[in-house]
C-alpha positions as CSV (number, residue, x, y, z in Angstrom):
1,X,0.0,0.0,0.0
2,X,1.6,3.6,-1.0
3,X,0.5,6.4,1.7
4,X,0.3,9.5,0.3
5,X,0.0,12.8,2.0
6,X,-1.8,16.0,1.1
7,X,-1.5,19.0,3.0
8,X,-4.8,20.5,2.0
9,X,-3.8,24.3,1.8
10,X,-4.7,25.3,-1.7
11,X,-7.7,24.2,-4.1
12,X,-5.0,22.4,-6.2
13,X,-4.1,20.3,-3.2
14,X,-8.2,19.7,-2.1
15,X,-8.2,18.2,-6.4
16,X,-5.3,16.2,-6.1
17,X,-6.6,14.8,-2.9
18,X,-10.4,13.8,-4.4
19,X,-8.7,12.7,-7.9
20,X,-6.7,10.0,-4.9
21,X,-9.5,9.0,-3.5
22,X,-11.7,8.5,-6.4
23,X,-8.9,5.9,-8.2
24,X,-8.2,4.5,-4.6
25,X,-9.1,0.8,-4.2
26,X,-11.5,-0.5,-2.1
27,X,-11.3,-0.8,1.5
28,X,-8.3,1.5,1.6
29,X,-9.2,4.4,4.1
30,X,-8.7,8.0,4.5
31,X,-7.8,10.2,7.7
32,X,-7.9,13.9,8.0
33,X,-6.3,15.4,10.7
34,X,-5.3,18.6,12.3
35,X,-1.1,19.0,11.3
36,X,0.7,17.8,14.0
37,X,3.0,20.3,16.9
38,X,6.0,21.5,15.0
39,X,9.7,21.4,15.1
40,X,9.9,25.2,16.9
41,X,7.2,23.9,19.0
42,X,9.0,21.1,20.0
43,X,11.8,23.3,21.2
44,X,10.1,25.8,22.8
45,X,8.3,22.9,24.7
46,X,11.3,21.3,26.1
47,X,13.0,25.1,26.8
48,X,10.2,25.4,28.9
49,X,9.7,22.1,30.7
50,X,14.1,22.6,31.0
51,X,13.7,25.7,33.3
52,X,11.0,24.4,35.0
53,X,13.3,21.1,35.6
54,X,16.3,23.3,36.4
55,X,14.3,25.8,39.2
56,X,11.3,24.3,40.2
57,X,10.7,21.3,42.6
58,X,7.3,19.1,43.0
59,X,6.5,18.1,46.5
60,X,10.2,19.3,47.7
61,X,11.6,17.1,44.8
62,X,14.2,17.8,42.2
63,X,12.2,16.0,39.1
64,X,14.3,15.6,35.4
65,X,13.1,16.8,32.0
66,X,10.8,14.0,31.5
67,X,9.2,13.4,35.0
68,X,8.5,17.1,34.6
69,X,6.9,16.8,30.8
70,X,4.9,13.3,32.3
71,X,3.9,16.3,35.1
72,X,2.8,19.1,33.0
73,X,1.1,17.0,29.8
74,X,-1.1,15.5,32.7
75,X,-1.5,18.4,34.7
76,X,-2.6,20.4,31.1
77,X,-4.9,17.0,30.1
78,X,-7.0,17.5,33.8
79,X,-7.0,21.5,33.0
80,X,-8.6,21.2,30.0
81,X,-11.1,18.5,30.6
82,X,-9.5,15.4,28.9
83,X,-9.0,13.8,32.1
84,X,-6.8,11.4,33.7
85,X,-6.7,7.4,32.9
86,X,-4.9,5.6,35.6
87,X,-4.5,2.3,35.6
88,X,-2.3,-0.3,38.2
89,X,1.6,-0.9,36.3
90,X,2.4,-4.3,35.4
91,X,4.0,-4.9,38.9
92,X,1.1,-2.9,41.0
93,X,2.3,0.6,40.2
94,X,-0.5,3.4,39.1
95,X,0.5,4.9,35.9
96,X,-1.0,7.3,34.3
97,X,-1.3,6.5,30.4
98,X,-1.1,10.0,29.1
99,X,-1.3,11.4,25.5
100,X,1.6,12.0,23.6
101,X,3.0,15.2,23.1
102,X,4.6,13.7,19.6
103,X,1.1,13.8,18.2
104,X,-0.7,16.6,19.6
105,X,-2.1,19.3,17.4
106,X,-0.7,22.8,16.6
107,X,-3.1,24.1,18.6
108,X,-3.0,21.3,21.5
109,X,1.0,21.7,21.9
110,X,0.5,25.5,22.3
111,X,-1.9,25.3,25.0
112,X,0.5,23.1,26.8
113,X,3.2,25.2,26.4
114,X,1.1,28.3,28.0
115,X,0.2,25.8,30.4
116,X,3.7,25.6,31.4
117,X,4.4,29.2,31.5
118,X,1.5,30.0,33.4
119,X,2.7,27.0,35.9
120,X,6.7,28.1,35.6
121,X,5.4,31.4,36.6
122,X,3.0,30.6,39.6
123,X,6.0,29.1,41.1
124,X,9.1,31.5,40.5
125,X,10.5,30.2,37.4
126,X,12.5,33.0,35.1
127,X,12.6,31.4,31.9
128,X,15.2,32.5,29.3
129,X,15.0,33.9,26.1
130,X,14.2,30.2,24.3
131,X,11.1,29.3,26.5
132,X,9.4,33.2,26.2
């Protein structure tokens, strides 16, 4: 099977994209999606989450990078109504089974990231020049 991708941003793109479908075979399928958090979204996301690892602690805990982003994605997923699943670990630990950050929306990934700021800043973190 060949994926294709069209980025539907032009009315050339939207024909291409119907001239696909209509001489796809059967039971192949189409998704349309929101485009997915960018590169410079990516870094400004872990800038962020890196001064918050670097000056904040949780419950008088130095956390890393990624405890921190496991922190803040779930903190932002509760905040915005999506929730929390939890469910007992393999060997009787709760884990939360979070959503990726990898495949969050533009939009999604920019609420975090204010999430973050707004977070950083309740609790006295100065963030440099990257993560403002």
């Amino acid at each position: 099977m060949t994926r294709r991708l069209f980025i539907l941003a032009s009315a050339e793109a939207r024909r291409n994209a119907a001239a696909y479908c209509m001489a796809a075979p059967d039971r192949d399928y189409v998704r349309f999606s929101e485009p997915t958090r960018n590169l410079e979204q990516n870094a400004k996301m872990h800038a962020v989450f890196g001064d918050i690892a670097k000056q904040a602690k949780y419950l008088g805990r130095v956390l890393t990078l990624p405890q921190w982003k496991t922190l803040l994605i779930s903190g932002h997923a509760v905040a915005t109504g999506l929730g929390a699943d939890m469910v007992p670990g393999l060997e009787g630990e709760f884990v939360n089974i979070r959503e990726s950050s990898a495949s969050m929306s533009v939009a999604r990934m920019a609420s975090v990231i204010e999430y973050a700021l707004a977070y950083g800043a309740q609790n006295g973190v100065v963030f440099d020049g990257s993560a403002s």
